[in-house]
Backbone as numpy.savetxt, mean C-alpha at the origin, in Angstrom:
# Nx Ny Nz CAx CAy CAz Cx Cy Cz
-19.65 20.53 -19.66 -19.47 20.04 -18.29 -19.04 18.57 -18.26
-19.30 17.86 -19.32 -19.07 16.56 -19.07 -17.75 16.32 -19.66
-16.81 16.83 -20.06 -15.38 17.22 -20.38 -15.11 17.18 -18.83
-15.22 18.69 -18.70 -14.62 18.77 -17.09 -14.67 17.91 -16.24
-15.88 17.48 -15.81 -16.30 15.91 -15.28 -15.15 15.34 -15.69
-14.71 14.89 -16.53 -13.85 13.81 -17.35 -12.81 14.47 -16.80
-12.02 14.93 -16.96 -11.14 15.63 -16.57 -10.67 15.15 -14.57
-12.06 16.16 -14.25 -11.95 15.90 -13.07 -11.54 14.51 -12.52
-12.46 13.23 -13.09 -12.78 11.97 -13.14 -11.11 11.38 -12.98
-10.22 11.95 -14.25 -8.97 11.13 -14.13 -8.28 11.71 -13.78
-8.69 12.57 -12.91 -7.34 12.96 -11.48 -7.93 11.80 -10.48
-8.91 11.68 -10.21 -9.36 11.24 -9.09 -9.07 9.59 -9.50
-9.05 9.26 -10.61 -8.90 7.73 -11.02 -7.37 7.35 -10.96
-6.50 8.55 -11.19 -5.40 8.21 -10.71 -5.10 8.38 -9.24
-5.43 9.31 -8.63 -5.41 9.06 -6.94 -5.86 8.03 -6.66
-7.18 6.63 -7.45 -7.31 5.77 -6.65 -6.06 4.56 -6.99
-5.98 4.96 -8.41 -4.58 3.90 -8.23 -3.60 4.14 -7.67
-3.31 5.37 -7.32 -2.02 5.40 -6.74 -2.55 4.97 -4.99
-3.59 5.17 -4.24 -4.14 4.61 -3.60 -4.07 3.24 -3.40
-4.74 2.58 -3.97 -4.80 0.72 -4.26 -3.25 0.73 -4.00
-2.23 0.98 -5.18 -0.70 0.91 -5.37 -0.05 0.93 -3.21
-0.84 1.86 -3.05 -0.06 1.87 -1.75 -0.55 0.99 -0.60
-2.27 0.63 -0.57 -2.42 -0.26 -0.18 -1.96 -1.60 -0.48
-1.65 -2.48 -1.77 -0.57 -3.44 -2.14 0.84 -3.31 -1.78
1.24 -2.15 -1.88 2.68 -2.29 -1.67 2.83 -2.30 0.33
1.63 -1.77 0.81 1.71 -1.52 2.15 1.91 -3.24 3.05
1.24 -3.88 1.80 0.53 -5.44 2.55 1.20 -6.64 1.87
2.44 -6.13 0.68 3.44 -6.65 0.45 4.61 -6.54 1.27
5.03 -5.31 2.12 6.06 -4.74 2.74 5.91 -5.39 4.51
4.49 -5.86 4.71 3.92 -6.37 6.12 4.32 -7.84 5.87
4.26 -8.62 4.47 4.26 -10.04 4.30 6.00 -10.38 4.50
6.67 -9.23 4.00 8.16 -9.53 3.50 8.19 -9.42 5.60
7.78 -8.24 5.80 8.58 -8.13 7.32 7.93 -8.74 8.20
6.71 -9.97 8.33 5.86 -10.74 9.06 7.16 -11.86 8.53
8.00 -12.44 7.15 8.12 -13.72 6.69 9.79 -13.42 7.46
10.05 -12.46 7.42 11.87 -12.00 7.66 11.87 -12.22 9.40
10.70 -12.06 10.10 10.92 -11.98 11.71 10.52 -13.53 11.81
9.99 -14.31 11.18 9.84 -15.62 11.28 10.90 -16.07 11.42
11.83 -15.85 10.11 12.83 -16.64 9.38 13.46 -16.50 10.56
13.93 -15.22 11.00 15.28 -14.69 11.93 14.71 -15.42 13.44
13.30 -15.13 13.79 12.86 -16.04 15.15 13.57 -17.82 14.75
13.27 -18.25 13.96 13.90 -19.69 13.57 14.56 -19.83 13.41
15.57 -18.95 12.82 17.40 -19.26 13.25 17.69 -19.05 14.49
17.26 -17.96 15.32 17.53 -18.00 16.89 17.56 -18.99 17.23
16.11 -19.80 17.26 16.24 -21.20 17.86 17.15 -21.95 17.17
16.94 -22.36 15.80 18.36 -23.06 15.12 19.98 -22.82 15.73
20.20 -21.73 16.42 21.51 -21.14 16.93 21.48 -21.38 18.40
20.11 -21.35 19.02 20.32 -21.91 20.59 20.11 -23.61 20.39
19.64 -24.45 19.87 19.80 -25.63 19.99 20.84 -26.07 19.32
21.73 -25.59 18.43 23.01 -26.09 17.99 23.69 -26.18 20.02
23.51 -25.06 20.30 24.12 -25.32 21.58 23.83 -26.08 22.79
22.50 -26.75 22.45 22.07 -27.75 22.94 22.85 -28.89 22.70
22.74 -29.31 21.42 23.63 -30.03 20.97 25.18 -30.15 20.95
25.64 -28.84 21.11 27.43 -29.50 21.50 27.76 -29.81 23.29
26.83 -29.58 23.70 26.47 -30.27 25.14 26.37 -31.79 25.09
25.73 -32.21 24.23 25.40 -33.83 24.23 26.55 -34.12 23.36
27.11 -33.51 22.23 28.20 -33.77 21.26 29.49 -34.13 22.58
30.07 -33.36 23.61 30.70 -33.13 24.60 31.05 -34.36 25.52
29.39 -34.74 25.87 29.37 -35.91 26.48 29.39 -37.28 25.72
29.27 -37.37 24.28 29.48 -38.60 23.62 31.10 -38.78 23.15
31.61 -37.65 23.38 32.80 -37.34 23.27 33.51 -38.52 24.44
32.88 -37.79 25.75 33.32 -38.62 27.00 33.22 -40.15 26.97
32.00 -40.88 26.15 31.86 -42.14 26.02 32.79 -42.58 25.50
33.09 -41.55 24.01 34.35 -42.50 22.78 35.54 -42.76 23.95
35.71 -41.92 24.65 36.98 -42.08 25.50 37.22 -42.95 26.50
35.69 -43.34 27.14 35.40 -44.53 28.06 35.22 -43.78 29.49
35.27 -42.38 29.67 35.27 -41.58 31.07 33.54 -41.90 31.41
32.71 -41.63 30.57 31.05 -42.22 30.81 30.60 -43.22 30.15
29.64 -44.03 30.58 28.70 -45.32 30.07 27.81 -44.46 29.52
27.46 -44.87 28.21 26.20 -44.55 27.02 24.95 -43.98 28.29
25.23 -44.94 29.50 23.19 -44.76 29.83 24.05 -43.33 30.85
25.08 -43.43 31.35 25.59 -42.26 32.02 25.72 -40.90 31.37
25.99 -41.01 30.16 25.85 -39.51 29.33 24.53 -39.23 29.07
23.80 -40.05 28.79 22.48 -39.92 28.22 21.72 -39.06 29.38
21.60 -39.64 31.03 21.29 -39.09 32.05 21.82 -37.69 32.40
23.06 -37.60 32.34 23.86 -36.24 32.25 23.12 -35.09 31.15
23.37 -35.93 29.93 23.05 -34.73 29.00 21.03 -34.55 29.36
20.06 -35.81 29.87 18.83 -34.78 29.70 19.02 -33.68 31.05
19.57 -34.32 32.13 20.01 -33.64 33.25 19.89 -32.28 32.60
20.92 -32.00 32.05 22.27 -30.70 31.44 20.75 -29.68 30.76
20.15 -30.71 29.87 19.36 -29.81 28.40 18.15 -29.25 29.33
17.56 -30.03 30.73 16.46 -29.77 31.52 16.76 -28.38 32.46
17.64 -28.00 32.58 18.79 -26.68 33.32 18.74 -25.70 31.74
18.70 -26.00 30.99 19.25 -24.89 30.10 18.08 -23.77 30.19
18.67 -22.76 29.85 16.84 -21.54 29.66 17.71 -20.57 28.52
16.78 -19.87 27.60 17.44 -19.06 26.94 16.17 -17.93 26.98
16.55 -16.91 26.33 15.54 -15.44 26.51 14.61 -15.37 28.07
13.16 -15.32 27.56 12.40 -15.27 29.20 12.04 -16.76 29.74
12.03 -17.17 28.62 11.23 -18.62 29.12 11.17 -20.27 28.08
12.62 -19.75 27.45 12.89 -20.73 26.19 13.65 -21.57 27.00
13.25 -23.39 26.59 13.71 -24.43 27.37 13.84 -25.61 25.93
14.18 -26.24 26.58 14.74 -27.61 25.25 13.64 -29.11 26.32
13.40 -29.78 24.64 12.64 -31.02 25.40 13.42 -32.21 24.34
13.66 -33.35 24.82 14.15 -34.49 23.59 12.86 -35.44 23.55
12.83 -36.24 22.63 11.82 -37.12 22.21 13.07 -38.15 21.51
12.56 -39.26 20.95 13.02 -40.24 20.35 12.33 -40.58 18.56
12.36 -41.47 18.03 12.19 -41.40 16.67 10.70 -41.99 16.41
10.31 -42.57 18.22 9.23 -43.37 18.21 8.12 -42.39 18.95
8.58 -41.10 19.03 7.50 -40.00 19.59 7.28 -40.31 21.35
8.62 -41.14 21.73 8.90 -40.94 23.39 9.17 -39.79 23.83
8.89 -39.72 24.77 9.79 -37.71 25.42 10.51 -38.48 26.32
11.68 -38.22 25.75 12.81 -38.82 26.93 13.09 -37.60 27.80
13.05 -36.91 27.58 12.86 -35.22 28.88 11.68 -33.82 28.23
11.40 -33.38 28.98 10.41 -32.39 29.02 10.34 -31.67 30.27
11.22 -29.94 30.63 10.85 -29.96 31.48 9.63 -29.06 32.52
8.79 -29.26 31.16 7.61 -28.45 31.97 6.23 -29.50 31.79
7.16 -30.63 31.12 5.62 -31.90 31.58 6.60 -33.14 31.86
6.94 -32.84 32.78 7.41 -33.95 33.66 6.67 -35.65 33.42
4.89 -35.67 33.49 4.06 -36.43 33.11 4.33 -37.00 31.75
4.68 -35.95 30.63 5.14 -36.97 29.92 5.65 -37.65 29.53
7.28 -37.20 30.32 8.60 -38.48 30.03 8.41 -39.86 30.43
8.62 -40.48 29.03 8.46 -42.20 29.24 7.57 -42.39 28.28
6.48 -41.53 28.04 5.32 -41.77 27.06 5.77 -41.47 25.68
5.01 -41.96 25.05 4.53 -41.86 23.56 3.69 -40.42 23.54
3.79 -39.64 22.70 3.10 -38.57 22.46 3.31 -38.52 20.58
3.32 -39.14 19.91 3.33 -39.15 18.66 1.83 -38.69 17.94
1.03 -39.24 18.78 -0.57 -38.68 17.73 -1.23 -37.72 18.72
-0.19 -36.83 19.63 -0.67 -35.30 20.50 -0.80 -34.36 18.77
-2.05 -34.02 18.90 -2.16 -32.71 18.48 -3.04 -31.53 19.13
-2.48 -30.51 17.97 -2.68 -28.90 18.68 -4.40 -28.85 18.10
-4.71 -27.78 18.80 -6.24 -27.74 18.51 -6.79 -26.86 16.73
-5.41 -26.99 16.04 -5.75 -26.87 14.96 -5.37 -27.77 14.33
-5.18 -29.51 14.45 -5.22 -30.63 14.13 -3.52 -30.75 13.75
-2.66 -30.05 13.84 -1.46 -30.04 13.82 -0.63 -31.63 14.60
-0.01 -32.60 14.42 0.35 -33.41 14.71 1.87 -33.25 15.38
1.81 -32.78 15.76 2.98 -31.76 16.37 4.70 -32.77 16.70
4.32 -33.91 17.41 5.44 -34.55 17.50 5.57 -35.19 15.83
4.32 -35.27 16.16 4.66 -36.42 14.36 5.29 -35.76 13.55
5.20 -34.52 13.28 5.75 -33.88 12.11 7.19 -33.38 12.69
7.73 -33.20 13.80 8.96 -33.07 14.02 9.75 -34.30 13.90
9.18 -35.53 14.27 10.02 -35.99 13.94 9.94 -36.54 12.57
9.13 -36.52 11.43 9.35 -36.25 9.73 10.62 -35.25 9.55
10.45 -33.92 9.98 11.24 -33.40 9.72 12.56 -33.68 10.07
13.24 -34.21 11.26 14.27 -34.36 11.73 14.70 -35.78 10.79
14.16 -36.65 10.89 14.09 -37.82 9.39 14.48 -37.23 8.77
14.18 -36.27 7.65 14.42 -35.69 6.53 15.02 -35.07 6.00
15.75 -34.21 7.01 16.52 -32.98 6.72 17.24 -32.92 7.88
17.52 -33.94 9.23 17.28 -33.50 9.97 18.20 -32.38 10.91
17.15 -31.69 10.62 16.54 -30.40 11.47 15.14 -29.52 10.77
14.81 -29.00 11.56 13.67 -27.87 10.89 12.78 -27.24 11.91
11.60 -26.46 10.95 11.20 -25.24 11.78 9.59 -25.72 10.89
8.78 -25.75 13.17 7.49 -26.06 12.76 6.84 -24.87 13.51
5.32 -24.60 12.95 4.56 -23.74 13.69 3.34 -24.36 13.67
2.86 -24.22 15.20 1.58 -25.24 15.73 1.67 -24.77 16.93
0.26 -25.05 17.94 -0.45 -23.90 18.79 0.29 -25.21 19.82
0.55 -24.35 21.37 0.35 -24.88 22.25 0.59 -24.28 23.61
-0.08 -24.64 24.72 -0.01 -23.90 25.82 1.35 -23.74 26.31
0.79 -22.51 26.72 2.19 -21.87 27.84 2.03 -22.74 28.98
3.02 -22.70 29.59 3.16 -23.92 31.14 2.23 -22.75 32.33
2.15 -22.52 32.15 0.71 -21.27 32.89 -0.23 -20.72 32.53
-0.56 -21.50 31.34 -2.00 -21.09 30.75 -2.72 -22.02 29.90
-4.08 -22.20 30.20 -4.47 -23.16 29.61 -5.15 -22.82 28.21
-4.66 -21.49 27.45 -5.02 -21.31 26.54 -3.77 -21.16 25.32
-4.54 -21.95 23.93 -3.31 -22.35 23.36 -2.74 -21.24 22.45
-1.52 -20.87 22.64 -1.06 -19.62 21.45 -0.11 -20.14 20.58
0.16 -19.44 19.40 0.82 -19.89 18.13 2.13 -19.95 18.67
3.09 -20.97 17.98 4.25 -20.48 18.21 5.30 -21.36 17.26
6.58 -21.33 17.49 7.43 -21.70 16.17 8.44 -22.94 17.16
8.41 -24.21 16.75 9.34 -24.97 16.93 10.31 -24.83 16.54
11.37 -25.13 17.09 12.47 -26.29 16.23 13.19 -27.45 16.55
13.62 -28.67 15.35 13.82 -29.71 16.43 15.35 -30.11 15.44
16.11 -30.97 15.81 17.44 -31.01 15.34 17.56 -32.22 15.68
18.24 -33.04 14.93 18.43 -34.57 15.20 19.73 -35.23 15.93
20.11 -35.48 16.77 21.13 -36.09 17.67 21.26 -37.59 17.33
21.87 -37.73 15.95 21.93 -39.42 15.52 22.80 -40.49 16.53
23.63 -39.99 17.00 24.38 -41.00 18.14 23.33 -41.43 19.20
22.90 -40.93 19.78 21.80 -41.43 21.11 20.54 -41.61 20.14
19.91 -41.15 19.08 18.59 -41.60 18.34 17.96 -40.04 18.74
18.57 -39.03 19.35 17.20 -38.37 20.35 17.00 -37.25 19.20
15.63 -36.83 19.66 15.77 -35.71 18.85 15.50 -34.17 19.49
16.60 -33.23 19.80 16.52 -32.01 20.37 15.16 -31.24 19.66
14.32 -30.84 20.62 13.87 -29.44 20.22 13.12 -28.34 21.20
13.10 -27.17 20.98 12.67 -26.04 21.37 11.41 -25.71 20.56
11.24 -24.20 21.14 10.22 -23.20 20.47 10.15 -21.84 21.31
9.45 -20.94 20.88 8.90 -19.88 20.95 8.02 -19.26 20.63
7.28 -18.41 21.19 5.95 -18.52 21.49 5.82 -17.08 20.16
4.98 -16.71 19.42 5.20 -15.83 18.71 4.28 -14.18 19.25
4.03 -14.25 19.97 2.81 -13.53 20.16 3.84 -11.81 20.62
4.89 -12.23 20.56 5.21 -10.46 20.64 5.86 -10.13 19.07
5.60 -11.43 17.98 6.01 -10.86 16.88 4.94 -10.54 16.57
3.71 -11.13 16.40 2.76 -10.84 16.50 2.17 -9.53 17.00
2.61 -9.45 17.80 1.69 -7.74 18.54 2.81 -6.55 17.65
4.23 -6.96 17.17 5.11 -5.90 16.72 4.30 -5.85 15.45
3.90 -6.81 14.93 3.61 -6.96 12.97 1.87 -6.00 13.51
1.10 -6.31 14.53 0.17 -5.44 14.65 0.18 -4.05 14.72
0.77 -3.68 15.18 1.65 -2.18 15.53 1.99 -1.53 14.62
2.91 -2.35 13.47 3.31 -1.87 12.38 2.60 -2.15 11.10
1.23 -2.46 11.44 -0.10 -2.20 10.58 -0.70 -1.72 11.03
-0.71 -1.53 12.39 -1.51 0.37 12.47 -0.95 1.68 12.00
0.42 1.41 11.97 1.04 2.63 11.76 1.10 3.03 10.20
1.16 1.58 9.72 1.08 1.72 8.24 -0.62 2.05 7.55
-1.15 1.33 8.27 -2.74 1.89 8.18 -2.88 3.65 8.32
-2.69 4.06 9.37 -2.82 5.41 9.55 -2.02 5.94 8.70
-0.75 5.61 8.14 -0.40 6.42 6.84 -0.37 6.41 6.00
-0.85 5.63 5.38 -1.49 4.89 4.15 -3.25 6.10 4.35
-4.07 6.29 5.34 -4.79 7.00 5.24 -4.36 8.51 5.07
-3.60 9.07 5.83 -2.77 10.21 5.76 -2.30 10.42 4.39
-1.78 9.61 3.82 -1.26 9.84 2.48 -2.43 9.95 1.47
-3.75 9.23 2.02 -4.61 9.00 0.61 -5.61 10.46 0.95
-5.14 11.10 1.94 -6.51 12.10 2.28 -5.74 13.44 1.70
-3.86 12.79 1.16 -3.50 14.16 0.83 -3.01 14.10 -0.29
-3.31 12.90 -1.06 -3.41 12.85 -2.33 -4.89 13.51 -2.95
-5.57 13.09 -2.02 -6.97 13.70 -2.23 -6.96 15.35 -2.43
-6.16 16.25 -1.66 -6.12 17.29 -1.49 -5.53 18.17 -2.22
-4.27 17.25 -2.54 -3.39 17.57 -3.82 -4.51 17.64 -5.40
-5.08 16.63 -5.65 -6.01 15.86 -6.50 -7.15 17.20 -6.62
-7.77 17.72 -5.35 -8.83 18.51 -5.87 -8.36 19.78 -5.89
-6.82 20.15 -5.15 -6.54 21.02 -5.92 -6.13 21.78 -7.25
-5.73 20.32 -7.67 -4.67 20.27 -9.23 -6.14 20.67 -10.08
-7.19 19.32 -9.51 -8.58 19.57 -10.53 -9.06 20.87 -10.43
-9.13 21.39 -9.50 -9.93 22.76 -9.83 -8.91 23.96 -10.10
-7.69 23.68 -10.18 -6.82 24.38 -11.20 -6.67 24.08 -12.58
-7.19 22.97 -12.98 -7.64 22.63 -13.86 -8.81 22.95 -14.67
-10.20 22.93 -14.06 -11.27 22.95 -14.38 -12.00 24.28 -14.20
-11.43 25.21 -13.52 -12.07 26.39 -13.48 -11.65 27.19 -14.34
-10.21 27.24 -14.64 -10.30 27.62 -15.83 -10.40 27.71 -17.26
-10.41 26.19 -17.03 -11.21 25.76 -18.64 -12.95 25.96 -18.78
-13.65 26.04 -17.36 -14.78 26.22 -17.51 -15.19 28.00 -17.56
-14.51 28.74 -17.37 -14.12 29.85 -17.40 -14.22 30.52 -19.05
-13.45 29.73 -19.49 -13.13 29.73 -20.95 -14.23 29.24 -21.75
-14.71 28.62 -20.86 -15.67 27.38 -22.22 -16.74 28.69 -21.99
-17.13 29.11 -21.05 -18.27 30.28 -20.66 -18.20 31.27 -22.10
-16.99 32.14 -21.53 -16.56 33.04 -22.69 -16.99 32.37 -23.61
-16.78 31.67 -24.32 -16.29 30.82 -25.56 -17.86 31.03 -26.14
-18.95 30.22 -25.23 -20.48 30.89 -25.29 -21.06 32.11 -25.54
-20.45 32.90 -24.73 -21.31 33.99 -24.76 -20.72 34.95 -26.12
-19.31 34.57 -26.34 -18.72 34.95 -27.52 -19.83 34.60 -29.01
-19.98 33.44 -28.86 -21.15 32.20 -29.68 -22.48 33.19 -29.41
-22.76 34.23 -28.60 -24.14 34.78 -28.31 -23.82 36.35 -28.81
-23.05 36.37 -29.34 -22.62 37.69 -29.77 -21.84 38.75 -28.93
-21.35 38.41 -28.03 -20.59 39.21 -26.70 -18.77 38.59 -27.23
-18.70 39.79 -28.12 -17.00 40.14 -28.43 -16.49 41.49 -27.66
-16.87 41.58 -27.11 -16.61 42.92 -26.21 -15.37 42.85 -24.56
-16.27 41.63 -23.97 -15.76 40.88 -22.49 -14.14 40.58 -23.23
-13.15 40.70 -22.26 -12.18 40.05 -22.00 -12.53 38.53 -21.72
-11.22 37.83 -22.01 -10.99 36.46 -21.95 -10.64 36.25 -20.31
-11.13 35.63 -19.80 -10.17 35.46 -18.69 -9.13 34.44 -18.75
-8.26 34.09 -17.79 -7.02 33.75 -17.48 -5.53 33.63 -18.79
-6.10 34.77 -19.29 -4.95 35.16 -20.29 -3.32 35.19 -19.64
-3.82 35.60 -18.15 -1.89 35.63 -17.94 -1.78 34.28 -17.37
-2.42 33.23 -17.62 -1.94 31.76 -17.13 -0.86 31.39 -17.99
-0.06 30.88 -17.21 1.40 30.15 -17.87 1.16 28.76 -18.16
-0.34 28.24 -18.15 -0.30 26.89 -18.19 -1.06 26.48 -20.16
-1.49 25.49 -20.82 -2.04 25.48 -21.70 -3.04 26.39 -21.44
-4.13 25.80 -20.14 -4.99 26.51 -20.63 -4.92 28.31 -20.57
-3.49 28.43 -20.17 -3.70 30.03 -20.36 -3.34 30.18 -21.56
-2.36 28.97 -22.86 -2.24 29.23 -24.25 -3.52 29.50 -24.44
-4.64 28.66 -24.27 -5.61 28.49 -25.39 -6.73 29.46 -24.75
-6.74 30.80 -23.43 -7.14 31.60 -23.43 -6.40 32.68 -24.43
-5.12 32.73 -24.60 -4.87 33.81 -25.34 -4.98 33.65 -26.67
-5.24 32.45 -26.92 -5.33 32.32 -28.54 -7.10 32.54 -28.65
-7.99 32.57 -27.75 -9.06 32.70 -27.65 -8.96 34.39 -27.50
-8.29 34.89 -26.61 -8.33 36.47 -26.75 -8.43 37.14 -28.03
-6.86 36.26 -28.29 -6.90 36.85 -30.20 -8.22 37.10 -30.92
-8.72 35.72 -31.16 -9.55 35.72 -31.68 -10.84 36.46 -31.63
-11.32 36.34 -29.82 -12.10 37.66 -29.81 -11.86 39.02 -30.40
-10.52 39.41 -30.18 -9.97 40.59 -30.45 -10.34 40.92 -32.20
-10.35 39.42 -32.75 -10.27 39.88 -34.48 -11.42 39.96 -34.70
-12.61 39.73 -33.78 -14.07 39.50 -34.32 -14.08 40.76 -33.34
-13.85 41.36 -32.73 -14.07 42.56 -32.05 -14.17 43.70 -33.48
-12.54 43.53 -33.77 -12.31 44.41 -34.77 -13.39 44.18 -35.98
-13.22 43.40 -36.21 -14.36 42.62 -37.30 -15.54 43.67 -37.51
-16.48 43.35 -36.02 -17.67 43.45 -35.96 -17.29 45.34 -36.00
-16.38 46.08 -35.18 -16.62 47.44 -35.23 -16.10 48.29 -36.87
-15.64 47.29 -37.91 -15.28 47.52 -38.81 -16.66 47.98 -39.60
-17.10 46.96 -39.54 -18.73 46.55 -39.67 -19.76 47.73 -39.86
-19.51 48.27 -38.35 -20.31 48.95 -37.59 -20.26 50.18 -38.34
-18.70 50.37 -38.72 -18.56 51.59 -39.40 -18.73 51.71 -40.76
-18.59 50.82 -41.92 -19.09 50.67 -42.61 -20.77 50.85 -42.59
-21.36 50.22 -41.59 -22.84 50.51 -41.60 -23.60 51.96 -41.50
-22.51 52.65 -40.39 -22.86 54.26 -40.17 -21.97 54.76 -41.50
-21.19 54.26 -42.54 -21.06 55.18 -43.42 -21.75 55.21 -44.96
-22.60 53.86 -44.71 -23.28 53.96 -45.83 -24.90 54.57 -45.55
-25.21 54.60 -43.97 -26.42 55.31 -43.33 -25.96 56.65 -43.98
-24.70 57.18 -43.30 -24.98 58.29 -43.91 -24.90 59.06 -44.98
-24.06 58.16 -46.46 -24.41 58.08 -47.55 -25.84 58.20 -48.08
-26.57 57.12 -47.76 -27.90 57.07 -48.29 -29.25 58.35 -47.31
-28.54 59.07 -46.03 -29.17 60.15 -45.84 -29.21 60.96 -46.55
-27.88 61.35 -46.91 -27.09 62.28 -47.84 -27.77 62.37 -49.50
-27.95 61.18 -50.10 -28.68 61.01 -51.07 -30.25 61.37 -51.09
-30.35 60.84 -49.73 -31.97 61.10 -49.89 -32.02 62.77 -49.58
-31.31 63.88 -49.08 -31.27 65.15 -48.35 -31.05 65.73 -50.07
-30.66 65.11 -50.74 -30.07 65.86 -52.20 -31.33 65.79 -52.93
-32.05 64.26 -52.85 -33.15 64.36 -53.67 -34.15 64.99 -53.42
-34.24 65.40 -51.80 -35.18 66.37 -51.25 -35.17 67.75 -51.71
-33.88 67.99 -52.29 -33.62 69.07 -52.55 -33.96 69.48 -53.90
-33.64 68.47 -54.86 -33.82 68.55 -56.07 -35.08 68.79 -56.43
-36.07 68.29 -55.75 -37.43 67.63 -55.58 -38.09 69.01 -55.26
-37.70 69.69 -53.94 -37.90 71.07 -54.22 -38.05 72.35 -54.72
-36.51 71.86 -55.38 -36.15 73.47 -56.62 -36.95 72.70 -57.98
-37.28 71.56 -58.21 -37.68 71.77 -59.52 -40.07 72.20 -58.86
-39.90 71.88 -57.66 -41.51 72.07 -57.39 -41.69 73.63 -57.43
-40.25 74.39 -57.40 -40.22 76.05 -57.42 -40.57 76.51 -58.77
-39.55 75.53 -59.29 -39.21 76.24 -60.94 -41.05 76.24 -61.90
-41.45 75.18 -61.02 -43.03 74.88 -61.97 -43.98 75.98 -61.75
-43.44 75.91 -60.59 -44.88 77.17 -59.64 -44.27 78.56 -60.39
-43.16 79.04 -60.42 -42.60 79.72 -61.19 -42.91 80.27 -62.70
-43.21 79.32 -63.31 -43.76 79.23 -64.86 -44.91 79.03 -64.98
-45.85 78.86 -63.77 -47.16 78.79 -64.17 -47.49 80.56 -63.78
């Protein structure tokens, strides 16, 4: 039994790896498609504030030419960027290099101010680090919490800010992430539930294979005993299996079969020397007789 056990054991040890295997690959395949809807949410914005920017590109255009005064485009273009909207509720805000908001248009309160050491309530420094980034590279893509203009509770979401070196300003947007969020949830329930589906029918597969496995080797191992107890008589079972273990029932048949023959060889030999040595003893009875005649005879 502790074969079979064993047996049994590494079906089931491979269902759990292949298990684990699908839970990793399930929560590798969520990371690639959680990191790919990021990337692609941050080029969106990268692709709507380029168009922010050939708006202000447009109007500095107008300055080189002398049609607007520097402080006249500047007014035009926050004018222009405070009008823009893209998807349901995507808007553009500028700041300066000194963490001014030269426009904002859903905090009106803060144009004119400094907002450089505003952070999000997960200590995120939010202007500060846009404008590092726009310094640096400039452009890039930040994520840090902050309220919706109708809610005073703060949700995740993805900046981006782009640098406008002629005026100093620095463009940026965002978007709020919470319906990538609810899609990447969705598509870990679905992967959850089949990831269970799959492991309850690997399971099924698993205890079927095992007890096609194990019954008839335990089947065999029985025989194999009672053969060991002197029972050459019983058939083998699963002799017509096409699998090993139906080889190593029929090579087990054989073998019964030769200790079958064996033992009735035996048998007959035994009843022919019984009746040899009856036969002997029926002669000496006899002998034993005619000479007890021949005496009585002569006396």
């Amino acid at each position: 039994m502790t074969r079979l056990t064993g047996i049994s054991a590494r079906i089931y040890g491979i269902v759990a790896v292949a298990a684990l295997s699908l839970i990793i690959l399930s929560d590798i395949l969520l990371g690639f498609a959680a990191d790919n809807a990021f990337e692609m949410r941050s080029q969106h914005l990268s692709d709507v504030t380029d168009t922010a920017i050939s708006v202000l590109r447009e109007l500095e255009e107008e300055v080189a030419a002398g049609t607007l005064t520097p402080e006249a485009a500047r007014a035009e273009g926050a004018r222009r960027l405070a009008g823009l909207r893209f998807d349901e509720s995507g808007y553009f805000y500028v700041l300066d290099h000194s963490g001014n908001i030269v426009m904002h248009p859903t905090k009106a309160d803060w144009v004119g101010t400094s907002q450089i050491d505003f952070t999000d309530p997960h200590g995120t420094r939010i202007f500060a680090e846009m404008i590092a980034l726009a310094e640096a590279e400039q452009s890039g893509a930040l994520r840090y919490f902050f309220n919706k203009p109708d809610s005073d509770i703060p949700e995740e979401k993805v900046g981006f800010v782009r640098e406008f070196a002629p005026w100093g300003w620095i463009v940026g947007t965002g978007s709020y992430l919470s319906d990538i969020q609810a899609a990447l949830a969705h598509l870990r329930m679905v992967s959850n539930i089949a990831m269970v589906v799959a492991v309850f029918a690997l399971i099924g597969v698993a205890t079927v294979l095992a007890r096609s496995v194990t019954r008839p080797i335990a089947a065999v191992h029985a025989r194999m005993e009672h053969m060991t107890a002197g029972d050459t008589q019983s058939d083998v079972p699963g002799t017509d299996g096409r699998s090993e273990v139906g080889d190593m029932a029929r090579a087990l048949e054989k073998f019964r079969a030769a200790l079958a023959e064996k033992d009735a060889l035996e048998a007959q030999q035994r009843a022919q020397a019984e009746s040899l040595a009856r036969a002997e003893e029926e002669a000496r009875a006899r002998d034993e007789e005619l000479a007890r005649r021949e005496a009585e005879a002569e006396a």
